[in-house]
C-alpha positions as CSV (number, residue, x, y, z in Angstrom):
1,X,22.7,31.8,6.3
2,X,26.3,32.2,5.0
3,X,27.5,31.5,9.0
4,X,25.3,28.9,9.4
5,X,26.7,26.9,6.6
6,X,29.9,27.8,7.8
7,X,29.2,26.4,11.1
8,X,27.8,23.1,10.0
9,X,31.1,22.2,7.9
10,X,33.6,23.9,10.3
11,X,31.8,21.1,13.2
12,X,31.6,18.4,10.3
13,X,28.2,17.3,11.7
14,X,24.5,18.3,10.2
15,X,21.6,16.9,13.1
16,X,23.2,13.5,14.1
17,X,25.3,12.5,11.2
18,X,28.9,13.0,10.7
19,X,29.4,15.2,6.9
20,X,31.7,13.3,4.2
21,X,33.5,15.0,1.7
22,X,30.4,14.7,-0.6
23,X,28.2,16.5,1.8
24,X,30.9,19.4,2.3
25,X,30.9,19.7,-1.6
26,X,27.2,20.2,-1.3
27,X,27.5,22.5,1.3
28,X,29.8,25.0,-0.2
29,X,27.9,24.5,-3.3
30,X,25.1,26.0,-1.5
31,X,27.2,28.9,0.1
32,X,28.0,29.2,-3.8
33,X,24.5,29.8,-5.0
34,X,24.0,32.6,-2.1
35,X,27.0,34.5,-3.2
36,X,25.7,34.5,-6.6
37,X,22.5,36.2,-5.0
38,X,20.7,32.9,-6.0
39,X,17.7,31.7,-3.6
40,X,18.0,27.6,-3.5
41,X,15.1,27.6,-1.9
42,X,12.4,30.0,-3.5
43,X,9.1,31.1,-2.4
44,X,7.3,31.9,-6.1
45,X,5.4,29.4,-7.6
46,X,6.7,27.6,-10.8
47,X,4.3,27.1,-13.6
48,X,4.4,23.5,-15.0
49,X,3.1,23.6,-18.9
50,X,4.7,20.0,-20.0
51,X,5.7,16.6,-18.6
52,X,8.7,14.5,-19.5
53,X,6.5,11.5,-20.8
54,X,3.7,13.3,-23.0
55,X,6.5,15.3,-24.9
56,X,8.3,12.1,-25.7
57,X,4.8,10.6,-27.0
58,X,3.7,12.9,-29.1
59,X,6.6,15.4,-30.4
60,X,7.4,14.8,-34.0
61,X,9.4,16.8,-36.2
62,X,6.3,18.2,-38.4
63,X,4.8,19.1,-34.8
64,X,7.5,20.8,-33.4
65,X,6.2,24.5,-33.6
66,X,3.3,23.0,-30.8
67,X,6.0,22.8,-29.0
68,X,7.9,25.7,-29.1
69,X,7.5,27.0,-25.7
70,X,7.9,24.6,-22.8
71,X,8.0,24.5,-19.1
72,X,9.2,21.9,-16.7
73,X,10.1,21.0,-13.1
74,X,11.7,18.4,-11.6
75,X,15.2,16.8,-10.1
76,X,18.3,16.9,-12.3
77,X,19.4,12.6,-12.4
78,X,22.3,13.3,-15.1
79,X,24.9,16.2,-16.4
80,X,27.6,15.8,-18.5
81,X,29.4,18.4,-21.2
82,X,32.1,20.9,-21.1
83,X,33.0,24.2,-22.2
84,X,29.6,26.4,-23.7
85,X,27.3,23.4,-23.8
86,X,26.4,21.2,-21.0
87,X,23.4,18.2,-21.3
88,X,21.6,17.0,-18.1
89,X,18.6,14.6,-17.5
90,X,15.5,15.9,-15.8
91,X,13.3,13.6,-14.1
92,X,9.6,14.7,-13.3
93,X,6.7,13.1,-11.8
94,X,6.2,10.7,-15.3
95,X,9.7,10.2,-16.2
96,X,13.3,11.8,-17.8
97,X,13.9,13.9,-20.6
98,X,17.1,15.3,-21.9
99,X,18.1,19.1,-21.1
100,X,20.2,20.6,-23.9
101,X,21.9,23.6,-22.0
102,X,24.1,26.0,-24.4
103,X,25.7,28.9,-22.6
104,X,24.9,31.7,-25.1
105,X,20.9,30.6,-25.2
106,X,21.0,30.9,-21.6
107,X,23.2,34.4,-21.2
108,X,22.5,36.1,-23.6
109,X,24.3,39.1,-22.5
110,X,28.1,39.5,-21.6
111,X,27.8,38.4,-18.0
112,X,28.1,34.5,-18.4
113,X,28.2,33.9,-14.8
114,X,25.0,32.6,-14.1
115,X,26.5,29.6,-16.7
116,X,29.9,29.3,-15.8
117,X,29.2,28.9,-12.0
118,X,25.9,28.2,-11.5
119,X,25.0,25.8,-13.7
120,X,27.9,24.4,-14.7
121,X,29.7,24.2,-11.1
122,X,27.2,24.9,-8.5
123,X,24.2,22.3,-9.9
124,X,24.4,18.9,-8.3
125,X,22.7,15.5,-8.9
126,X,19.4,15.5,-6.6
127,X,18.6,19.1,-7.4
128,X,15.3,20.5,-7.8
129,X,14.9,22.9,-11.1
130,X,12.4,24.5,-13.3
131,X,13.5,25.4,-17.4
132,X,11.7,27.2,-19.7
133,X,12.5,26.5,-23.8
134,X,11.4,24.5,-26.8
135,X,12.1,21.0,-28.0
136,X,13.5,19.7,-30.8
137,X,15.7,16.3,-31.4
138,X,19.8,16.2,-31.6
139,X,21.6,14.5,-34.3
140,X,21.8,11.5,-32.7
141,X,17.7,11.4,-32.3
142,X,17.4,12.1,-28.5
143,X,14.1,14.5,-28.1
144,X,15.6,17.1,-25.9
145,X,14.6,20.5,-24.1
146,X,16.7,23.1,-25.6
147,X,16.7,25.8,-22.4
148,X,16.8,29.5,-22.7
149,X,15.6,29.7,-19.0
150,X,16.9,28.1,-16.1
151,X,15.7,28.3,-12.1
152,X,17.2,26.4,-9.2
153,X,14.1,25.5,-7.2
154,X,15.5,23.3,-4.3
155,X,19.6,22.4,-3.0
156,X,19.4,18.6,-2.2
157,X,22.1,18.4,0.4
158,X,22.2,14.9,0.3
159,X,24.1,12.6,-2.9
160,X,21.4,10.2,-4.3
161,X,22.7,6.5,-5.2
162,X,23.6,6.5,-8.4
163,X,21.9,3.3,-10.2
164,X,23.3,2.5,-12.9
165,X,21.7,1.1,-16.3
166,X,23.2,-0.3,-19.6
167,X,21.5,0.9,-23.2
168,X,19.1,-2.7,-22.5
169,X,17.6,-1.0,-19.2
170,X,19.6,-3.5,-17.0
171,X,20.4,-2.2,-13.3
172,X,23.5,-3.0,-12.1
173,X,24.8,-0.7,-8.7
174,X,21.0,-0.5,-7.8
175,X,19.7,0.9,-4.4
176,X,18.5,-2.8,-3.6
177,X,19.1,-3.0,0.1
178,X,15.3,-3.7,1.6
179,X,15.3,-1.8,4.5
180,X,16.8,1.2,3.3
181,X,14.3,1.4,0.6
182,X,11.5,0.9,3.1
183,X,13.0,3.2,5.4
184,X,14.1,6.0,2.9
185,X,10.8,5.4,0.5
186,X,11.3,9.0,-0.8
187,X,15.2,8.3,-2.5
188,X,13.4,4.2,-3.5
189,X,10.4,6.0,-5.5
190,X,13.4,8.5,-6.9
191,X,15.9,6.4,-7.8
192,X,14.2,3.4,-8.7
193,X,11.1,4.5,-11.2
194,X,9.6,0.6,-11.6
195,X,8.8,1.2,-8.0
196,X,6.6,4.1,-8.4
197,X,4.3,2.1,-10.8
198,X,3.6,-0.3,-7.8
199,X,1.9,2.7,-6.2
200,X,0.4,3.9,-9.4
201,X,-1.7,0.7,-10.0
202,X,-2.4,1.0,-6.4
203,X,-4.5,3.9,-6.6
204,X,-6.1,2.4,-9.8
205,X,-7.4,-0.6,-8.4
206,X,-8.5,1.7,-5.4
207,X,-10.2,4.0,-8.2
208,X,-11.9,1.1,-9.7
209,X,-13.5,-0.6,-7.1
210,X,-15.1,3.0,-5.2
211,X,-16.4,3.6,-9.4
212,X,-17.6,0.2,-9.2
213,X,-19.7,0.1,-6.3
214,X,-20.6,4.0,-6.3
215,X,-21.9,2.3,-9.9
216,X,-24.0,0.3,-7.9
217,X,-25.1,3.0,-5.9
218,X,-23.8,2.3,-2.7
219,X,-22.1,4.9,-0.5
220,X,-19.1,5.3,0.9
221,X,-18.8,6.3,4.4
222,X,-16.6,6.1,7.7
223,X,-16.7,4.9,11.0
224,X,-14.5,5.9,14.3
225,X,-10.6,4.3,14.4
226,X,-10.8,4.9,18.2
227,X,-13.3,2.5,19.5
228,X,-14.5,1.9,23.1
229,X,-14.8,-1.8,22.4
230,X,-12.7,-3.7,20.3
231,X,-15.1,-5.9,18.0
232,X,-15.6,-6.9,14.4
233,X,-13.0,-9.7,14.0
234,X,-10.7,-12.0,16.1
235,X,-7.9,-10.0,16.9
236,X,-5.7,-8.5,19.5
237,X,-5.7,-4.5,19.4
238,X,-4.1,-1.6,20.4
239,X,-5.0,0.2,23.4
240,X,-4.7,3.6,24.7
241,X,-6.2,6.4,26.6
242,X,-8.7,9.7,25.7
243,X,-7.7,11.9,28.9
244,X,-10.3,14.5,28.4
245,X,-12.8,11.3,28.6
246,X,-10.4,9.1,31.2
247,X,-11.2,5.6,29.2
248,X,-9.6,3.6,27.2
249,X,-10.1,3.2,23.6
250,X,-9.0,0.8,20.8
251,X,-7.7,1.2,17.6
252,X,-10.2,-0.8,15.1
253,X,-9.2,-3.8,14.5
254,X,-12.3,-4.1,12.0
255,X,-15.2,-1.6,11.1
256,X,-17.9,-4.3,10.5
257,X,-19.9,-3.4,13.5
258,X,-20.3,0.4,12.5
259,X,-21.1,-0.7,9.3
260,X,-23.7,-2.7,10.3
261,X,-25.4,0.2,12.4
262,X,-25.6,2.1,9.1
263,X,-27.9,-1.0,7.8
264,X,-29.9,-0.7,10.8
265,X,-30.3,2.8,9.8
266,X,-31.6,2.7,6.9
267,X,-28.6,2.5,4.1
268,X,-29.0,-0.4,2.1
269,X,-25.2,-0.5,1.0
270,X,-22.1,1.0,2.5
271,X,-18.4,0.9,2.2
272,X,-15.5,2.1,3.7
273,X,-11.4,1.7,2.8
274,X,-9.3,2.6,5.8
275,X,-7.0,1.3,8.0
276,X,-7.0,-1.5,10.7
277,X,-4.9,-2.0,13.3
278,X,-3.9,-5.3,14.8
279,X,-1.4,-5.8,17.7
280,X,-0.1,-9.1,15.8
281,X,3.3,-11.0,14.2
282,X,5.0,-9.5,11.2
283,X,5.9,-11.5,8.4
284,X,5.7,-10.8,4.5
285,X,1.9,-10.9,4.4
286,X,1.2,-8.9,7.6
287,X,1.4,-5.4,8.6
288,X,-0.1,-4.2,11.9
289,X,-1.2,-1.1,10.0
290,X,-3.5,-2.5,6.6
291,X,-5.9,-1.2,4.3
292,X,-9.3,-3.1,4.4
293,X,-12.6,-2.7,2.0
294,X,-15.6,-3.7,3.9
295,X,-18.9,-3.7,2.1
296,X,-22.2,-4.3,3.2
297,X,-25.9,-4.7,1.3
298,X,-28.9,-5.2,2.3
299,X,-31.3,-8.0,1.2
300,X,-28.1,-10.4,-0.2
301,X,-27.0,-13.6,0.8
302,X,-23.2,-14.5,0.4
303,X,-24.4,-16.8,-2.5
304,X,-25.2,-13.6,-4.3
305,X,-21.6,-11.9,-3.1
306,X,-19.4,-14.6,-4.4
307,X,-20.8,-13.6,-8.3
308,X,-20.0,-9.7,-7.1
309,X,-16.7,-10.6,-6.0
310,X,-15.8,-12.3,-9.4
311,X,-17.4,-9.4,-11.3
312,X,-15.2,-7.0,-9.1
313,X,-12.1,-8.7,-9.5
314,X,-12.5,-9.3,-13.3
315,X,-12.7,-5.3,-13.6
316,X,-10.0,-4.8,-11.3
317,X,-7.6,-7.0,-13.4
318,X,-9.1,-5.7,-16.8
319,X,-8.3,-2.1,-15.6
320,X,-5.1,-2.3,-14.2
321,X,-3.9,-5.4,-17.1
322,X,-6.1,-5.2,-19.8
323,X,-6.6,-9.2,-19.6
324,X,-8.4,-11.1,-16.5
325,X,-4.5,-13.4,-16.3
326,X,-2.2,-12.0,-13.8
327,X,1.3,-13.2,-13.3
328,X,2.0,-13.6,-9.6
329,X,5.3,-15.3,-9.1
330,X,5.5,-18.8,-11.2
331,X,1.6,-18.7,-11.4
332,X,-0.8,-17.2,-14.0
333,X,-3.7,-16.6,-11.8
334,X,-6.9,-15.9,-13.5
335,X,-9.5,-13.7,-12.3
336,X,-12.7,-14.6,-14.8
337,X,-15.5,-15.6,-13.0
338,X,-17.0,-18.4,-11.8
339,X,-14.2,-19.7,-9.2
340,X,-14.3,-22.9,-7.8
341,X,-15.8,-23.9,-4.6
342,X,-14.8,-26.0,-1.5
343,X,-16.8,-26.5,1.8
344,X,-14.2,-25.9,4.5
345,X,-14.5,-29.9,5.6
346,X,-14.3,-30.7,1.6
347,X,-10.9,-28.7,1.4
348,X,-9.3,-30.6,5.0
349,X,-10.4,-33.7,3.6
350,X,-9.3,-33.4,0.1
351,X,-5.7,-32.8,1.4
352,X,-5.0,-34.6,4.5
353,X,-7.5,-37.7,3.8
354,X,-9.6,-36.9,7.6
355,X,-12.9,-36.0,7.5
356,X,-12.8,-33.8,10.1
357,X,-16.4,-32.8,10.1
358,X,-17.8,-34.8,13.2
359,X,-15.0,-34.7,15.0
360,X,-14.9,-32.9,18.9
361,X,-12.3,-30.9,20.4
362,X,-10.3,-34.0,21.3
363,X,-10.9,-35.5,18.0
364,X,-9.2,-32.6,16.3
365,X,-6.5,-32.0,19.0
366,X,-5.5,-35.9,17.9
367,X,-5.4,-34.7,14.6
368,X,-3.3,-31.7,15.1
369,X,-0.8,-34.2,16.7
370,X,-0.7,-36.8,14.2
371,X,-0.4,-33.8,12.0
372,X,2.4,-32.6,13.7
373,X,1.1,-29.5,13.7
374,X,1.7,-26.9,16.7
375,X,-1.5,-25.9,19.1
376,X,-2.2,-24.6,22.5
377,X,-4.7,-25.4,25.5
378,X,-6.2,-22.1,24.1
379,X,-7.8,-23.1,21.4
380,X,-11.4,-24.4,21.0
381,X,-13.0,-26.3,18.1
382,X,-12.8,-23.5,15.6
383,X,-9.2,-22.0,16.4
384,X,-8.2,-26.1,15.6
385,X,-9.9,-26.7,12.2
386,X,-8.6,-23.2,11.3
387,X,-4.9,-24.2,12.3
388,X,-5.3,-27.4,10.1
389,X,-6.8,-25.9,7.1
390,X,-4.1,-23.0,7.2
391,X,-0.8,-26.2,7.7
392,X,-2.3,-28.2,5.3
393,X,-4.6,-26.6,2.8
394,X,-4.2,-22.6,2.0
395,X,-1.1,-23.3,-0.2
396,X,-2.8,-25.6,-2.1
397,X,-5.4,-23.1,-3.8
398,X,-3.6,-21.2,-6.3
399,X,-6.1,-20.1,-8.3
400,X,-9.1,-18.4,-6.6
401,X,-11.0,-20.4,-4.6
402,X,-13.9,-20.2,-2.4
403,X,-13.9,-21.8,1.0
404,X,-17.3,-22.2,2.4
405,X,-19.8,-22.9,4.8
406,X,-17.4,-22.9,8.3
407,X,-17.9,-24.2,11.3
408,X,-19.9,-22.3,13.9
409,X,-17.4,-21.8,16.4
410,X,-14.8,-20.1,13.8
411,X,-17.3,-17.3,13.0
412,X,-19.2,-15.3,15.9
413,X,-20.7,-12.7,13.4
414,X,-22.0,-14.9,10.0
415,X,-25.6,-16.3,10.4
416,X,-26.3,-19.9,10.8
417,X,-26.3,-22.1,7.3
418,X,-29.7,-22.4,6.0
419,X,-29.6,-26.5,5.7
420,X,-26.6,-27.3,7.5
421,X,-26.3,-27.9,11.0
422,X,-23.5,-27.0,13.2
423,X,-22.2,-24.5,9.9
424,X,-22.3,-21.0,9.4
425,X,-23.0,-19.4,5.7
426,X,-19.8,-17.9,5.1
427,X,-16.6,-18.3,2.5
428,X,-13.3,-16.9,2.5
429,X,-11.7,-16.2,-1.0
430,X,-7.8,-17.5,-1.7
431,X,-5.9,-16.9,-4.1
432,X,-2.0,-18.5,-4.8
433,X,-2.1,-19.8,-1.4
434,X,-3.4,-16.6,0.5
435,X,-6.7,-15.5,2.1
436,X,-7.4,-12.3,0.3
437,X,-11.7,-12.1,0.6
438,X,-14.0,-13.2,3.8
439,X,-17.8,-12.9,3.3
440,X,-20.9,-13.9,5.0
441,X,-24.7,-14.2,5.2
442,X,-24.7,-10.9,8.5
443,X,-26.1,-12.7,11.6
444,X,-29.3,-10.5,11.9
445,X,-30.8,-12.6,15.2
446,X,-29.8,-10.5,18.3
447,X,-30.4,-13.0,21.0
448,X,-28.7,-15.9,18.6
449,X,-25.9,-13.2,18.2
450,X,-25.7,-12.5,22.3
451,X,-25.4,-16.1,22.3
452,X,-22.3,-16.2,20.4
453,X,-20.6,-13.4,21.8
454,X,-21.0,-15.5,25.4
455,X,-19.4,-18.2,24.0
456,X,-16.7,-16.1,22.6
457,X,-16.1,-14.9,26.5
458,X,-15.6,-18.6,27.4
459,X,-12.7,-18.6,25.0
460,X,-11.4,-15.5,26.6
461,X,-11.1,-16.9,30.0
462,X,-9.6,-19.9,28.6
463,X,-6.8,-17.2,27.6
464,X,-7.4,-16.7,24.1
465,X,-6.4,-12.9,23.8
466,X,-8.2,-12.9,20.3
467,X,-11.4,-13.7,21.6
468,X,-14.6,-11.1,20.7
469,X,-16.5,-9.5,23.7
470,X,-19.7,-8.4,23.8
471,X,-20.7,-5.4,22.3
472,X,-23.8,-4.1,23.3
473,X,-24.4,-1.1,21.6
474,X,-24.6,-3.5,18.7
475,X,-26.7,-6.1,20.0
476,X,-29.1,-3.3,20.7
477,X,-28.8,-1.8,17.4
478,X,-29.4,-5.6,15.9
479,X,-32.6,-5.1,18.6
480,X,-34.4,-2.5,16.6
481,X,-34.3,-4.7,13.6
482,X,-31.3,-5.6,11.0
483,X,-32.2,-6.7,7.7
484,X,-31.1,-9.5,5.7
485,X,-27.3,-8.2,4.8
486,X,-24.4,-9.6,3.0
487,X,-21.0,-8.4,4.4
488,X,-17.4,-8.7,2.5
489,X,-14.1,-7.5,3.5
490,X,-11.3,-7.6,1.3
491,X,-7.5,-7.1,2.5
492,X,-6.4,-4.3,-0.3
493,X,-2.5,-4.8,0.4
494,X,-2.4,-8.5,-0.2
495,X,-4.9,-8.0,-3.3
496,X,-2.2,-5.3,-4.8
497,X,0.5,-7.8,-3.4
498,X,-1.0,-10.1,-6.4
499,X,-2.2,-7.3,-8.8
500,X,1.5,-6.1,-9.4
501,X,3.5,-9.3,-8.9
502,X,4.6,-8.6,-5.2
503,X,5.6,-11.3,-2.7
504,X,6.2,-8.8,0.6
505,X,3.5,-6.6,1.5
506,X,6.2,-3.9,2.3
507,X,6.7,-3.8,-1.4
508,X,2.7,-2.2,-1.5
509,X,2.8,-0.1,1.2
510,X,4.7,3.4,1.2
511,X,5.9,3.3,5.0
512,X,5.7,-0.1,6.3
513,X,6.2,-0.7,9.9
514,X,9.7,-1.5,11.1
515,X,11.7,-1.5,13.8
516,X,13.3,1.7,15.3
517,X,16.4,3.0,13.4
518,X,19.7,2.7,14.9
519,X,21.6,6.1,14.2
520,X,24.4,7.3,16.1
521,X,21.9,9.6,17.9
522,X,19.3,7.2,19.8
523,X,22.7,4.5,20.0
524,X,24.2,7.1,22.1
525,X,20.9,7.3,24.2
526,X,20.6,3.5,24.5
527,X,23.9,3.0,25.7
């Protein structure tokens, strides 16, 4: 090991990077620790008895015997002290707490070494470390570990970036730079501890809504990611290839389909939460990799899911805020059911002025023009309305509202409206100006459903690359007999987005997608 390190500094390079004198430092530091006959990197187990954050809840003076013997892990952020007494900051998985480090606790015996060089010279900011003691506060009130034991569990090579904080929790020198916080997650979540509680509600709200419809006694299942057919939504997907099978497959770019097999089945409600894949733009709302909730109950119209969506989002915000009012930018939105409702024509008309709802294609191509907004020869009838409710309406609806009752040619998959002709019954749910819920009353009809799936081919040839084919597996499973269903997805990033005050869906996803990373390595291999 001792050459190896040796190696690295005498070539100055580690993999593809060029070493600066802080990496050296860290080097030799290492070489240090393996003189001393110190593993950095050890194979026992550590045993974890207390966590930064519960000891600073609930030590008092009066408890302080409960206390007496302590364990904890985690990075060292801080260190400062000279001579026999040194005080570091250890930060675990809930937060920092203060290490009091006196030299004759800790060597008790004449040989001081494991002090003097170890911890005093060889320990560096970013290191992994367990210590064993009690607690007690210091004179100036600071609840602190005083440690009698003290084991390095893991070198960090690398120098964190030091953020810096005045006594009022102000950052100033912060790791801000976006894409290396996307890119490096793992030094964001370390370095920048607000960050971590994004995720933290995350799972929460995840939590809540599998209690609350396991409550309900639906189950949750899954359905393949590599499909034969891509179907389920209007999307364009990814494609590859199974060798063993020599066909091409899909990634999903929705699971409704499957899920509507398992009604045919038998199941009267399902759910699944996994990923979808579409081969689409990036932007601040869109991912090609999301997390979707789609639901799915038998015997319910989508009348009955707009009052389960309210009920669902209520909890949700209760849970994660205590309250139903959720700050999302310079809104208060409030979750607390009922929401208000808009026919799709309703909402067009109620900010442009056109009623749009008897219009043709031409009719609405006119429109799109006087509108100034952008189409293509393309689009049919449903692809237009869409592109002038999303110009001129979706930032308009700030707190949730439902959008109802489409038109036909906008959804293949939703059955027709019960009194309204040329509609489907179906509502999308927005929220501050972003589509967050869609729902609808499951087309059950199979030859009504063939039907639509034709007319979605027509659109294909005209070139629309989002166009549905026909899937038909499903349409025989629809065959045997589907019964009256109500279907909801929900997109889970942009519903965190608003949960925890995000306006960039990178912000709620560990490892967004980006572009490839230029390092001196791959440059090399470009040029």
């Amino acid at each position: 090991m001792h050459q190896k390190i040796d190696g690295i500094i005498a070539a100055g390079t580690l993999g593809d990077r060029q070493l600066n004198d802080q990496d050296v430092a860290r080097l030799e530091n290492l070489r240090g620790l393996l003189d001393l006959k110190i593993n950095p990197y050890p194979a026992e187990k550590f045993d974890v008895t207390h966590y930064a954050k519960d000891i600073k809840q609930n030590f008092e003076d009066e408890n302080e015997a409960a206390f007496a013997e302590v364990s904890l892990a985690g990075r060292i952020m801080a260190k400062r002290g000279k001579g026999a007494v040194l005080f570091a900051e250890i930060q675990d998985s809930t937060g920092r707490i203060q290490l009091f480090i006196k030299r004759d606790a800790l060597c008790p015996d004449e040989d001081k070494d494991f002090y003097n060089l170890a911890v005093k010279k060889l320990l560096d900011l970013g290191d992994y470390v367990g210590v064993k003691g009690s607690i007690f506060k210091t004179k100036m009130g600071e609840i602190s570990v005083r440690v009698n034991e003290f084991v390095f569990l893991s070198k960090s090579l690398r120098p964190l970036p030091i953020v810096k904080r005045d006594e009022n929790g102000n950052v100033f020198d912060g790791f801000t730079n976006p894409e290396l916080r996307y890119r490096q997650r793992y030094v964001d979540l370390t370095v920048n501890p607000e960050v971590k509680d994004v995720f933290v509600k995350r799972s929460l709200l995840l939590k809540t809504m599998r209690n609350f419809f396991d409550n309900k006694g639906w189950m949750e299942v899954e359905t393949p990611i590599l499909q034969p057919i891509h179907g389920g939504a209007a999307a364009r997907p990814f494609e590859t290839h199974h060798n063993t099978l020599d066909m091409p497959l899909y990634m999903r770019i929705a699971n409704e389909l499957y899920l509507k097999r398992l009604i045919v089945g038998g199941f009267e409600g399902v759910y699944e939460i996994g990923k979808m894949f579409r081969n689409e733009g990036m932007d601040r709302t869109h991912n090609p990799e999301f997390t979707c909730m789609e639901v799915y109950v038998s015997y319910k119209d989508y009348i009955w899911m707009m009052k389960m969506v309210e009920d669902l989002l209520e909890e949700i915000a209760m849970k994660l805020h205590g309250q139903t009012t959720v700050s999302v930018g310079e809104n208060t939105i409030d979750f607390k059911g009922p929401y208000q409702k808009l026919t799709m024509f309703e909402s067009i008309e109620k900010y442009t002025g056109i009623d749009v709802s008897q219009m043709d294609e031409a009719g609405l191509r006119q429109v799109c023009q006087d509108l100034h907004i952008e189409v293509d020869p393309t689009m049919g009838k449903g692809k237009l309305i869409d592109e002038i409710f999303g110009e001129k309406v979706e930032a308009n609806l700030i707190q949730p509202t439902y959008i109802t009752d489409y038109p036909i040619e906008m959804t293949p998959l939703a059955k027709k409206h019960r009194s309204k002709e040329g509609l489907v019954e179906r509502f999308e749910l927005f929220i501050n100006g972003k589509e967050v819920a869609n729902a609808y009353s499951e087309l059950n009809d199979p030859i009504d459903q063939r039907e639509r799936f034709v007319d979605q081919l027509a659109l294909a040839e005209r070139g629309d690359d989002e166009a549905m084919v026909i899937d038909e597996d499903f349409l025989r499973a629809l065959e045997y007999g589907m019964p009256p269903t109500s279907g909801l997805g929900i997109g889970i990033d942009r519903l965190v987005m608003m949960m925890t005050n995000n306006s960039s869906i990178q912000e709620v996803l560990f490892f967004p997608q980006m572009k490839a990373e230029v390092t001196q390595a791959n440059a090399e291999v470009e040029e």
